[in-house]
C-alpha positions as CSV (number, residue, x, y, z in Angstrom):
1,X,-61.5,-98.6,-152.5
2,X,-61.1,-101.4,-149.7
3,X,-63.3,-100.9,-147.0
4,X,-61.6,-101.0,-143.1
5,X,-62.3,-104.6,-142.4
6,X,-61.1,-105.3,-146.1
7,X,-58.3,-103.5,-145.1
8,X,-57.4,-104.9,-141.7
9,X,-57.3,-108.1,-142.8
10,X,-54.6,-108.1,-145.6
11,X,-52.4,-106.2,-142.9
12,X,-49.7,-108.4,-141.5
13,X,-49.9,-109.4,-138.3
14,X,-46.0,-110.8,-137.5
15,X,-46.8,-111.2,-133.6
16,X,-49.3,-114.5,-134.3
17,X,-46.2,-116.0,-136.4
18,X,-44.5,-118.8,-134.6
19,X,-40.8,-118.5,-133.9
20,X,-38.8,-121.9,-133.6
21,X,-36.0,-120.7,-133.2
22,X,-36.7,-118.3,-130.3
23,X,-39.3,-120.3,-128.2
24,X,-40.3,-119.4,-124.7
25,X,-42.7,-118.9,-122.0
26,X,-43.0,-115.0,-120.8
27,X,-44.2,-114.4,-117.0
28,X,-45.3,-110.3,-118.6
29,X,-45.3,-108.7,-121.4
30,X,-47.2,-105.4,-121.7
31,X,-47.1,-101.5,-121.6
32,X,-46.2,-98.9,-119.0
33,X,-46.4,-95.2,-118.6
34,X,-50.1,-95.2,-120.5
35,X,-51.0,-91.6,-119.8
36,X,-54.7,-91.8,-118.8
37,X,-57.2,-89.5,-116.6
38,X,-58.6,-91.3,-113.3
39,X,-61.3,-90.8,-110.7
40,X,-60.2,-91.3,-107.5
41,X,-62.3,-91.4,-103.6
42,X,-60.0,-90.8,-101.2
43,X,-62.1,-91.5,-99.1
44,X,-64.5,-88.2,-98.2
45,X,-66.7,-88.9,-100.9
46,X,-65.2,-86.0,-103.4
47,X,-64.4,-87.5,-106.5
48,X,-61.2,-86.0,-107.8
49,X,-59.9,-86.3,-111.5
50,X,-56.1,-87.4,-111.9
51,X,-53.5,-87.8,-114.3
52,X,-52.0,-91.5,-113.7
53,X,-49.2,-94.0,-115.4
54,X,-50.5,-97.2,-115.7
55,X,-49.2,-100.6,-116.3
56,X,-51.2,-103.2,-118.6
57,X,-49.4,-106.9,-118.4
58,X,-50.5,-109.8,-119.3
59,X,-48.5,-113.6,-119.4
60,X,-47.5,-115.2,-122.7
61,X,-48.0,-119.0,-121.9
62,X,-47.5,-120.1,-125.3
63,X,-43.6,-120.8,-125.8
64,X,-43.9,-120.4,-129.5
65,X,-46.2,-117.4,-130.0
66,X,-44.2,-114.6,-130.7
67,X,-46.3,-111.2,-129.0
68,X,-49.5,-110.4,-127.4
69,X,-52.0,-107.9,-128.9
70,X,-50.6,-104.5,-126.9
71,X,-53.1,-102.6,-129.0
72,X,-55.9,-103.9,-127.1
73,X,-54.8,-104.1,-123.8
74,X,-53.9,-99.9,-124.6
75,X,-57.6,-99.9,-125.9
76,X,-59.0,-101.5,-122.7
77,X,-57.5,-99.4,-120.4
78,X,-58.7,-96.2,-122.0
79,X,-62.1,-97.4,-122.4
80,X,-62.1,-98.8,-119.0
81,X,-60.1,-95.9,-117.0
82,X,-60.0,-92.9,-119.2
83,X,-64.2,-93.0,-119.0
84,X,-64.9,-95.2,-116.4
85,X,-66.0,-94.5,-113.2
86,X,-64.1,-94.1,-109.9
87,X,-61.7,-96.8,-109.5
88,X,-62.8,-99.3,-107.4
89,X,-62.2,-103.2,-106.4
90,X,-64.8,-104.5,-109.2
91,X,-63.9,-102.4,-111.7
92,X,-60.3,-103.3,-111.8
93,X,-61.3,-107.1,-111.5
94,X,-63.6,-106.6,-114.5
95,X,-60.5,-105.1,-116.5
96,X,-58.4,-107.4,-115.7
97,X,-60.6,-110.0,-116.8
98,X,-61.1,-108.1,-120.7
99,X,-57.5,-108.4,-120.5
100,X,-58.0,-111.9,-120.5
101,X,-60.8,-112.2,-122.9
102,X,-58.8,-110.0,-125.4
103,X,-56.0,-112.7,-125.2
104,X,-57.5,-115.3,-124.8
105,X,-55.1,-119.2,-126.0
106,X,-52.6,-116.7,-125.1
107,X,-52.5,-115.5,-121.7
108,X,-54.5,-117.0,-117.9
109,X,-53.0,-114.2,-116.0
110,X,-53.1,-110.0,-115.8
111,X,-51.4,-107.6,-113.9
112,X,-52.6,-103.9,-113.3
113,X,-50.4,-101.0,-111.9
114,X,-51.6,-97.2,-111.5
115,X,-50.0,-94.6,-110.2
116,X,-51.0,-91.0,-109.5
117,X,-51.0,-88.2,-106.9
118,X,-54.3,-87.5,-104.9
119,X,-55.0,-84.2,-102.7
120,X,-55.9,-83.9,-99.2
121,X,-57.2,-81.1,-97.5
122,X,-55.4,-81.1,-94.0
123,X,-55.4,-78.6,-91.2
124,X,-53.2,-77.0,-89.5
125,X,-52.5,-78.2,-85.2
126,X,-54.2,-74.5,-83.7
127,X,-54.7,-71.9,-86.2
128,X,-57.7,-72.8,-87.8
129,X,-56.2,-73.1,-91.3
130,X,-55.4,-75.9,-93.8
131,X,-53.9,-76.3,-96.8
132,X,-53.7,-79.3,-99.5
133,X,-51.1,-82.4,-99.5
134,X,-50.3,-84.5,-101.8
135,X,-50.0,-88.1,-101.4
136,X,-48.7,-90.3,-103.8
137,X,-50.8,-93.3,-104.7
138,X,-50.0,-96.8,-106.4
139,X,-53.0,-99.2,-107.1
140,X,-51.5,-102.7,-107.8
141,X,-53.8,-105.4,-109.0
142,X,-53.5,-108.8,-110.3
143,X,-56.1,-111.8,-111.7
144,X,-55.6,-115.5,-112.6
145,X,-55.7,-118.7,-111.5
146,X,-55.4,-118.0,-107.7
147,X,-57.8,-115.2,-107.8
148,X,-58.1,-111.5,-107.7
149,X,-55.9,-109.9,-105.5
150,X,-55.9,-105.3,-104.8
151,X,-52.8,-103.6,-103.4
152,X,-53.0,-100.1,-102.1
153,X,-49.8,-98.1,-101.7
154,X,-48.7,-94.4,-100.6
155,X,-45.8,-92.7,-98.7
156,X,-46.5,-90.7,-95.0
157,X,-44.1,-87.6,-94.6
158,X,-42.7,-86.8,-91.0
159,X,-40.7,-85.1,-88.7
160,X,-38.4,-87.4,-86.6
161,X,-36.2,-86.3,-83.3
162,X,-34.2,-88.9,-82.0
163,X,-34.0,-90.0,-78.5
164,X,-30.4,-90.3,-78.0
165,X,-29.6,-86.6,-79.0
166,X,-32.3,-85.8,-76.7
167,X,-31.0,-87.5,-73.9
168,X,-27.3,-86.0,-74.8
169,X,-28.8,-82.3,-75.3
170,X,-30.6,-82.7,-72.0
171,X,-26.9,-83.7,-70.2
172,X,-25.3,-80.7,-72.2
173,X,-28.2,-78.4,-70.7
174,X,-28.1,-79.9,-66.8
175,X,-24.4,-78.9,-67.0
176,X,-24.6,-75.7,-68.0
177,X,-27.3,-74.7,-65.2
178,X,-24.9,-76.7,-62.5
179,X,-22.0,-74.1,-63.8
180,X,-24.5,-70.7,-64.2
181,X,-26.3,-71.6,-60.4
182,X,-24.1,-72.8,-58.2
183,X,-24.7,-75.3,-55.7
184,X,-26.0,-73.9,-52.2
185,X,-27.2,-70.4,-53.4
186,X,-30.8,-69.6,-53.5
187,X,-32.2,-69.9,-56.7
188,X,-34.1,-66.8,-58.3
189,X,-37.2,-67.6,-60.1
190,X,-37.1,-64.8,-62.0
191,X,-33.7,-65.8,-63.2
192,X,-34.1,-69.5,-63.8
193,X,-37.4,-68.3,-66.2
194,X,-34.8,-65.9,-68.1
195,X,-31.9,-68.8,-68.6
196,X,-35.0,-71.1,-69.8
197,X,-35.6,-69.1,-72.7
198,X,-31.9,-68.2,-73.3
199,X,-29.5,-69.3,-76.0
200,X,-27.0,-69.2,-73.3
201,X,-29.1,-71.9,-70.9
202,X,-30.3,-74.2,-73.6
203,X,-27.0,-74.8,-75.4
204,X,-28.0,-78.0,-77.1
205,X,-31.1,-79.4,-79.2
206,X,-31.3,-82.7,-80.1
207,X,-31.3,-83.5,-84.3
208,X,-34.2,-84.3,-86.0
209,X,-34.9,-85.4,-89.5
210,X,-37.5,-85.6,-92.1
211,X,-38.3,-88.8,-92.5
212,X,-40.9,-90.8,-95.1
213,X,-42.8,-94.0,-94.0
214,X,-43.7,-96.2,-97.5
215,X,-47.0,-98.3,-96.8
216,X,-48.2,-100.8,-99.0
217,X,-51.8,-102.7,-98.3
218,X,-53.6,-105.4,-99.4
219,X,-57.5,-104.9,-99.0
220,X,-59.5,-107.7,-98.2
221,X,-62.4,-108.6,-100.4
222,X,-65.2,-106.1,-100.9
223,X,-63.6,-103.4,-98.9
224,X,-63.6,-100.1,-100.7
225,X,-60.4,-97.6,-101.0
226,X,-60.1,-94.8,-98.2
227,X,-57.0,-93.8,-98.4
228,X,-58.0,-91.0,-95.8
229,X,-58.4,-93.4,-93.1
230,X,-55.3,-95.1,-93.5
231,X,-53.1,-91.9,-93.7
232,X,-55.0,-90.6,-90.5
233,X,-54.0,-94.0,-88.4
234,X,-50.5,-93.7,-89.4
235,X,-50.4,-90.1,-88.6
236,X,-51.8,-90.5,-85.3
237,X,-49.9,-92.7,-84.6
238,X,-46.2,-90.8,-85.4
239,X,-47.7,-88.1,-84.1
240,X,-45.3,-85.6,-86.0
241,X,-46.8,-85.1,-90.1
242,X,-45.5,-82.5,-91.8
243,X,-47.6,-79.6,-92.5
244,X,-49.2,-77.3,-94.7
245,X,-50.5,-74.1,-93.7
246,X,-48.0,-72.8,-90.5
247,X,-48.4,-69.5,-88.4
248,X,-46.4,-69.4,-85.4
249,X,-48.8,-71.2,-82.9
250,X,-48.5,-73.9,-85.6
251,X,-44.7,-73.7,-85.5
252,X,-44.7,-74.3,-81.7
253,X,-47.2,-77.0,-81.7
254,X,-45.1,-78.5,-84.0
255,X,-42.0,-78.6,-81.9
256,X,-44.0,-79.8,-78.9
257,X,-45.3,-82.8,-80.9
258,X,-41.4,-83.4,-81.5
259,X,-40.4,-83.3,-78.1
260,X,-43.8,-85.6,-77.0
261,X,-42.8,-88.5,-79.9
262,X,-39.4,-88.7,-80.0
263,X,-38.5,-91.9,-81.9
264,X,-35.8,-94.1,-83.8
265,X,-36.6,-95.6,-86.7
266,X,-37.7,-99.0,-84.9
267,X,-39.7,-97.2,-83.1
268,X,-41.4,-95.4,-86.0
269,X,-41.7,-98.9,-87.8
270,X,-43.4,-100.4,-84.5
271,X,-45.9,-97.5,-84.0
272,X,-47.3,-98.0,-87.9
273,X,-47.4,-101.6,-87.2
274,X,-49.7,-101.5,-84.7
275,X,-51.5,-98.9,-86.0
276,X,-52.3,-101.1,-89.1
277,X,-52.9,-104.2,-87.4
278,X,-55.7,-102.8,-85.6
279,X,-57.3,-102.2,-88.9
280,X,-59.8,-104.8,-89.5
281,X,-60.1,-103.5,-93.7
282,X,-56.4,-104.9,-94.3
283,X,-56.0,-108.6,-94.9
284,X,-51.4,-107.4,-94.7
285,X,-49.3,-104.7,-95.0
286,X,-45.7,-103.8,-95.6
287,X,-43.8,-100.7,-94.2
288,X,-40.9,-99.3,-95.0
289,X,-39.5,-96.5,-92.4
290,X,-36.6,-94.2,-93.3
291,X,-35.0,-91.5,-91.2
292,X,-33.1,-89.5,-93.6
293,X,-30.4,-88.7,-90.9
294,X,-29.3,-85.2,-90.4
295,X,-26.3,-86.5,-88.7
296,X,-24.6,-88.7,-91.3
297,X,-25.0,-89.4,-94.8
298,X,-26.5,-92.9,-95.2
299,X,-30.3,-93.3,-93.6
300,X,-31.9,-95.6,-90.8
301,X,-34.6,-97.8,-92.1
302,X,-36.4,-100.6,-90.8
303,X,-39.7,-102.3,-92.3
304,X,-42.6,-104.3,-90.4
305,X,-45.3,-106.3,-91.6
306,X,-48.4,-108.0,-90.4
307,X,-46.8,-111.5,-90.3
308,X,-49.8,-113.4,-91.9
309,X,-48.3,-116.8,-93.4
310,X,-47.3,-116.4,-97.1
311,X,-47.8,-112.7,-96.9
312,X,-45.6,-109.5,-97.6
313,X,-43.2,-110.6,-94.3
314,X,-42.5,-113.8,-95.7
């Protein structure tokens, strides 16, 4: 009876053969969709455990050679991910680099992508209560010759009410008090307080939409994740985050942080901008703003970047 490494080596290995007659250079060549647990910081120092895809790439430099060894990069990432510690900047680099090692003649670049949901606990605007959200995260990260380089990205969920229905809603609801209180009679307090809260005085609201703000970042070296802090800057700064747990004081919060933030998708793009910029962690960003128009079918979008020379704006 062979043992294993008898075995193993009078298997066939038909990736190492040479191919004349289909010769090339390959930019990737790898697996995606591994299924593998991760720990993930978001940022408050809880540790949470989640299910992620991940991508495992690798070049093929050698025009001739016919495959890489997928096997091991699979192997890699379980070892590495499935029982490693909380992702973080070094750790990633160090995989990427056994990517490497593993292939070694074959490959002098690696590419990393994970992807996976992570909870945050968030309260509510005045009741006192919170419930969880979940934000989608994409960890992309890449080594070779010009270095190690760690992309961040998630997705902001928002509530958008556009100025120019505003401003039309407003016109609708001036002419409707100039017909209900005529010029030159007294007006009645009492009266103009009961129209106010009427269906009859406020015939027109302006539209609003939900809307989804796609953030990608690139950390600069040494800085850690917190994905917390990032999603609280761009909150902030639209002002209008969907919620979780609601009671009515919630509800009408809500709608006054509409009418208070009323913005177009520019403006939206522009308020994440600066938002980011002022983050001294993030060496560029990219944004990607959609209004998902209750009005028509197709969307308003506009994106916004940092602007650094060779970066994502370029």
């Amino acid at each position: 009876m062979h043992s294993h490494e008898n075995t193993a080596r009078l298997m066939p290995d038909v990736a190492t053969q040479a191919q004349p007659h289909l010769r090339g250079a390959l930019d990737w060549v790898g697996m995606d969709g591994i299924e593998v647990p991760v720990r993930f910081d978001a940022g408050d120092g809880e540790v949470q455990r989640a299910s992620a895809q991940v991508g495992a790439f690798v070049n093929l430099v050698h025009p001739d050679r016919r495959g890489i060894h997928m096997s091991r990069l699979y192997l890699l990432v379980d070892r590495h991910l499935g029982a490693g510690g909380p992702l973080d900047a070094k750790g990633l680099e160090a995989l990427l680099h056994a990517f490497l090692e593993s292939h070694q003649g074959l490959a002098d670049r690696a590419r990393l992508s994970i992807r996976f949901d992570a909870l945050v606990r968030r309260g509510a605007l005045r009741s006192g209560h919170s419930g969880w959200r979940s934000y989608p995260v994409s960890i992309e990260a890449s080594a070779g010759p010009d270095g190690f380089r760690l992309e961040l990205g998630t997705e902001v969920v928002y509530s958008s009410t556009c100025p120019a229905s505003a401003a039309l809603s407003r016109q609708l609801i001036q002419e409707q008090f100039a017909r209900d209180f005529a010029a030159g009679r007294p007006l009645d307090r009492a009266a103009v307080l009961a129209w106010l809260g009427s269906e009859q005085g406020i015939v027109a609201t302006p539209h609003a939409q939900r809307s989804v703000a796609r953030l990608l970042v690139r950390l600069k070296d040494g800085v850690p994740f917190d994905l917390i802090d990032t999603l609280d800057r761009v909150e902030k700064a639209l002002g209008t985050p969907v919620q979780t747990a609601v009671k009515r004081e919630d509800e009408q919060a809500f709608a006054l942080a509409n009418g208070g933030n009323l913005m177009f998708c520019e403006d939206a793009a522009r308020r994440i901008q600066q938002a980011l910029d002022a983050d001294e962690r993030l060496a560029d960003f990219h944004v990607r703003v959609e209004h998902q128009e209750s009005l028509h079918p197709h969307d308003a979008v506009a994106y916004a970047s940092k602007g650094v020379p060779g970066g994502f704006g370029s």
